[in-house]
C-alpha positions as CSV (number, residue, x, y, z in Angstrom):
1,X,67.7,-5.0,-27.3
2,X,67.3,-1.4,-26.4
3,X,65.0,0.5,-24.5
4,X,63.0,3.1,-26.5
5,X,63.0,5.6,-23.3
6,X,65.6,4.0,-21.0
7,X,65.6,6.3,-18.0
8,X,68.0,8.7,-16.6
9,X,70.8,7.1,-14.7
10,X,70.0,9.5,-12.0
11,X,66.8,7.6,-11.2
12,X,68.3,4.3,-11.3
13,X,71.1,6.0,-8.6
14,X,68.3,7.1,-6.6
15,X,65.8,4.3,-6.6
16,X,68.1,1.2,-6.9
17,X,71.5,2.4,-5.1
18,X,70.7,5.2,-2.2
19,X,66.7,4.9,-1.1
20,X,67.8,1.1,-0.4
21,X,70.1,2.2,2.1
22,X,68.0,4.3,3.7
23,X,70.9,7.5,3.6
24,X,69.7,11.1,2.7
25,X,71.0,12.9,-0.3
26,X,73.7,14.4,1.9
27,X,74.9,11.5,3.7
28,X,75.1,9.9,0.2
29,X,77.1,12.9,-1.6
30,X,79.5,13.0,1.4
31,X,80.3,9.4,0.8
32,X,81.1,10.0,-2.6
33,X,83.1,13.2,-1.9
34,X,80.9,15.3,-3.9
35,X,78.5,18.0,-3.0
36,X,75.0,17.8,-2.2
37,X,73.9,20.0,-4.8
38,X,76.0,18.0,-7.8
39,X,74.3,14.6,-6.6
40,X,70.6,16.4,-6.5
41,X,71.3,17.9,-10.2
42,X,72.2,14.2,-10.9
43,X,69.3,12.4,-9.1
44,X,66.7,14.7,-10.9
45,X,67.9,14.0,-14.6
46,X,69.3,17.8,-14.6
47,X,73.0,16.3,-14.9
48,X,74.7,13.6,-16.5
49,X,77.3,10.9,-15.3
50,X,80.8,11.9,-16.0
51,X,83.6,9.4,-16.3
52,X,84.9,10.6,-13.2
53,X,81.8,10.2,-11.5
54,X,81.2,6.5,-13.4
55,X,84.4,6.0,-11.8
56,X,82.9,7.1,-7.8
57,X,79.8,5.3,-8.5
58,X,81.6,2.2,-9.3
59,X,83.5,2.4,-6.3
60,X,81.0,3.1,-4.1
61,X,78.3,0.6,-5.1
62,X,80.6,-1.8,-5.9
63,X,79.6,-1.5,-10.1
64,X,81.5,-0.9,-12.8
65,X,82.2,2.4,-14.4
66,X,81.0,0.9,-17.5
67,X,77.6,0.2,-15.7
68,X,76.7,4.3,-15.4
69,X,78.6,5.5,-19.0
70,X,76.6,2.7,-20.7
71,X,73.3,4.0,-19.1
72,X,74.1,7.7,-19.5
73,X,75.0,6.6,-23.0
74,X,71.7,4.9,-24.1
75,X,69.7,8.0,-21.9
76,X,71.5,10.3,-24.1
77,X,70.9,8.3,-27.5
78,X,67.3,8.0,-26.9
79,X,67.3,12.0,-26.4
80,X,68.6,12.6,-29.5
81,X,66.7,9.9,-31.4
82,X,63.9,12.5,-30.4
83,X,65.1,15.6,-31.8
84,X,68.0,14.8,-34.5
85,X,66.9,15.9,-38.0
86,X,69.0,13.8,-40.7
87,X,66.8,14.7,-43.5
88,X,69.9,16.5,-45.1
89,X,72.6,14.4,-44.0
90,X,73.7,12.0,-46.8
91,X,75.1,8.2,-46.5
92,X,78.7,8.3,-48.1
93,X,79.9,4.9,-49.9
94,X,83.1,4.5,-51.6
């Protein structure tokens, strides 16, 4: 079952992984050897999860990588659901 609007895995990194701690933005960036700014834009749903940063994320709240690609993945989907237009595109059968 999928979510119609899952959120942005930035919210779920904010509310679910780093408020429970009780760390600041900064504190939390440093520990992920990344700068303040890159974890705000990714907090704020201005920024995706990379691979990379699946990767950090893992580590660091001891999740899989998997975990933050699948959730970017489905954010992104839903996005698009919104604004694709298929009307010309054409199912191809052999």
């Amino acid at each position: 079952m999928q979510m119609k609007n899952p959120p942005h895995p930035g919210r779920i990194l904010k509310e679910d992984c780093i408020e429970p701690l009780g760390i600041s933005v900064t504190e939390a960036a440093l520990k992920l050897g990344i700068s303040r700014v890159t974890l705000s834009e990714i907090i704020n749903g201005r920024a995706g999860i990379s691979p990379e940063m699946a990767l950090k994320l893992g580590k660091a709240f001891n999740t899989t990588p998997e975990f933050w690609l699948n959730m970017q993945s489905q954010y992104d989907l839903a996005q698009a659901r919104k604004t694709a237009n298929l009307d010309n595109v054409q199912v191809m059968n052999g």
